[in-house]
C-alpha positions in Angstrom: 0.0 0.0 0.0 2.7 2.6 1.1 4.7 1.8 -2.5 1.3 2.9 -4.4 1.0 6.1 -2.0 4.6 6.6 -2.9 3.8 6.6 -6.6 0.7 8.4 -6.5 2.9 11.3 -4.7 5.9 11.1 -7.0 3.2 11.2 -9.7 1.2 14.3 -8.7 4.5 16.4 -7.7 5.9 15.8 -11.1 2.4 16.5 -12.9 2.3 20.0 -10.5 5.9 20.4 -11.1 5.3 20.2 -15.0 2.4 22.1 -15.1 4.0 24.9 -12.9 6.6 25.2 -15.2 4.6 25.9 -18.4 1.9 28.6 -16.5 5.5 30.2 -15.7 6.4 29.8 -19.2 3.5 30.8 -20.6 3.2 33.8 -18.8 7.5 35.2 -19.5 6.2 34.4 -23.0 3.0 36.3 -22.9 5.2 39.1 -20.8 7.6 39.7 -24.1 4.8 39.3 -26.2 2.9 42.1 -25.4 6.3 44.4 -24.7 7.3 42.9 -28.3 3.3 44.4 -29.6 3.5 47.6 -27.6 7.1 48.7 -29.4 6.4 47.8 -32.9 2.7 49.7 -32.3 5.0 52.6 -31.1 7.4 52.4 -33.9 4.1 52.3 -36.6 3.0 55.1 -35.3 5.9 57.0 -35.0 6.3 55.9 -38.8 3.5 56.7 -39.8 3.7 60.5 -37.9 7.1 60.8 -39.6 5.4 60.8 -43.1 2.1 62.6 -42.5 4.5 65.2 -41.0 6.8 65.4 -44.0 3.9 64.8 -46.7 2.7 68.3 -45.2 5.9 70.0 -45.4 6.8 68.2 -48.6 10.3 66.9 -47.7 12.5 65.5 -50.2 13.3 61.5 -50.3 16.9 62.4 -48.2 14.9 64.1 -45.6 12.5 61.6 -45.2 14.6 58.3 -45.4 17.1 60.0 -42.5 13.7 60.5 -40.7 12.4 56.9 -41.0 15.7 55.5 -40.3 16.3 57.3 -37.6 12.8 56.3 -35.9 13.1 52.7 -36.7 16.1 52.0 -35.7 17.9 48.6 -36.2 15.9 48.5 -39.9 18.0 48.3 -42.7 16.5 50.3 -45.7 16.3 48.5 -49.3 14.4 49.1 -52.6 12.2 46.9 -54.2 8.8 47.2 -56.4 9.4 51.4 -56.8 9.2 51.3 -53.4 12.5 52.4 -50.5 11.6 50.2 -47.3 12.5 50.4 -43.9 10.7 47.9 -41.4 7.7 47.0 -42.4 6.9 50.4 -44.7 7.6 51.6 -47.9 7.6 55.1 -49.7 7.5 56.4 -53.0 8.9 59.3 -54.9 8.4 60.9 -58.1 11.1 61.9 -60.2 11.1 65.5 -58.5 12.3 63.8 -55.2 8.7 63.9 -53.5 7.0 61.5 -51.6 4.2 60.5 -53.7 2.9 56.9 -51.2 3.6 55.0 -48.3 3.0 51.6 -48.1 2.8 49.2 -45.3 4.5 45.8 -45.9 1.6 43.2 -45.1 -0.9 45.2 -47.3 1.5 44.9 -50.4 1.8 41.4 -49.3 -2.0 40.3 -49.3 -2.4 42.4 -53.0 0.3 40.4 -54.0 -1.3 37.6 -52.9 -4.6 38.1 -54.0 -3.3 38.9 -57.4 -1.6 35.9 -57.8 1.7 37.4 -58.2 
């Protein structure tokens, strides 16, 4: 009898220990999570304050690429489709050096994939 109370108890500290350890887990990963949500929310909006700004004040692609690199930090900016991106937006100029669009990476990315391209 006392080797089956014995096993019961091993049984139900290891099932406590295991499910202690993922509520922990869970909750370090929900922790990041939203800090990980809350700075690229910032960083959008901070984008996307950058270029209404400049779009008013009509600054020139230098001007506004130094802007968005500087408010996006670690984001390296590249150029594909016509558009110059940094992070997860993309502007356009016309040949005069003005911004003419922004766009924002995942709504490219479901045209695209709508389209079929």
């Amino acid at each position: 009898m006392r080797w089956i109370l014995s096993i019961a108890l091993v049984a139900s500290l290891s099932a406590n220990a295991w499910l202690a350890f993922h509520v922990l887990d869970a909750g370090v990963t929900q922790a990041y999570m939203g800090d990980s949500i809350q700075r690229n929310r910032t960083a959008l909006l901070q984008c996307i304050a950058v270029t209404n700004d400049h779009l008013k004040t009509g600054a020139r692609r230098e001007a506004l690429i130094a802007r968005a690199q500087a408010v996006a930090g670690d984001y390296p900016g590249f150029s594909n489709d016509g558009h110059f991106w940094i992070g997860p937006f993309g502007m356009r100029w016309d040949e005069d050096g003005k911004l003419v669009s922004v766009a924002e990476w995942e709504t490219v990315y479901e045209q695209i994939r709508k389209e079929g391209l």
